[in-house]
C-alpha positions, 0 to 999 in steps of 0.5 A: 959146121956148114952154113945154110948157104953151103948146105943148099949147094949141096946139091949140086952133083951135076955130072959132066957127061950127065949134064950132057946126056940130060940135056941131049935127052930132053932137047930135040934141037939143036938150040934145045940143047943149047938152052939146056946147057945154059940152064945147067951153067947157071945152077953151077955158077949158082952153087959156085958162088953160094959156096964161095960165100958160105966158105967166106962166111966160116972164114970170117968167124975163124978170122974174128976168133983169130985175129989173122986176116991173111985167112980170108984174103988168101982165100978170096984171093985164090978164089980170083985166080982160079976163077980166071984159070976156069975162064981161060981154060974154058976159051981154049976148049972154045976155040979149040972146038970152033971149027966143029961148029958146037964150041959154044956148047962146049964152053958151057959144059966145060964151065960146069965142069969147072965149077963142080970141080971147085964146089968139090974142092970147097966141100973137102975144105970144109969138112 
């Protein structure tokens, strides 16, 4: 049974090479472009944590129903290391692209990336 939470995130199915063509269409500049992209990481980042809590939320009724703990801890615990492997992998593509002046740009579609990608894996999860 999904929570409301995970049912409102639902809807984030943002595409990376969508959220690029969206933004690139909609933008005229270059800063446009910048600010659209920040918009489309927020609603990620958004969805993400409404998510993490909804899936948080259904692990903590199994673990009252239970009794083991180690359920919830293991997944707010492996919810840490992949927030930290989404933020390294997303400086590397950021300085991997510094030179060609857009690494910024980059960084944020790469995060969205990410987060769509964990958002992906949380629904499969949950089913």
């Amino acid at each position: 049974m999904q929570s409301s939470i995970s049912i409102a995130a639902n809807k984030s199915d943002d595409r990376s090479d969508d959220i690029v063509a969206q933004c690139q269409h909609a933008s005229s500049s270059k800063v446009k472009y910048s600010i659209c992209l920040d918009e489309k990481l927020k609603k990620a980042e958004l969805f993400y944590k409404a998510w993490v809590q909804g899936r948080e939320l259904e692990l903590d009724e199994l673990v009252k129903q239970t009794g083991r703990d180690s359920i919830l801890s293991e997944f707010i615990k492996a919810n840490k290391f992949y927030e930290q492997f989404m933020e390294s992998q997303c400086r590397r593509v950021f300085f991997e692209n510094q030179s060609e002046g857009n690494a910024a740009d980059q960084y944020r579609v790469c995060k969205v990336n990410q987060y769509n990608a964990r958002i992906k894996q949380l629904k499969a999860e949950a089913k």
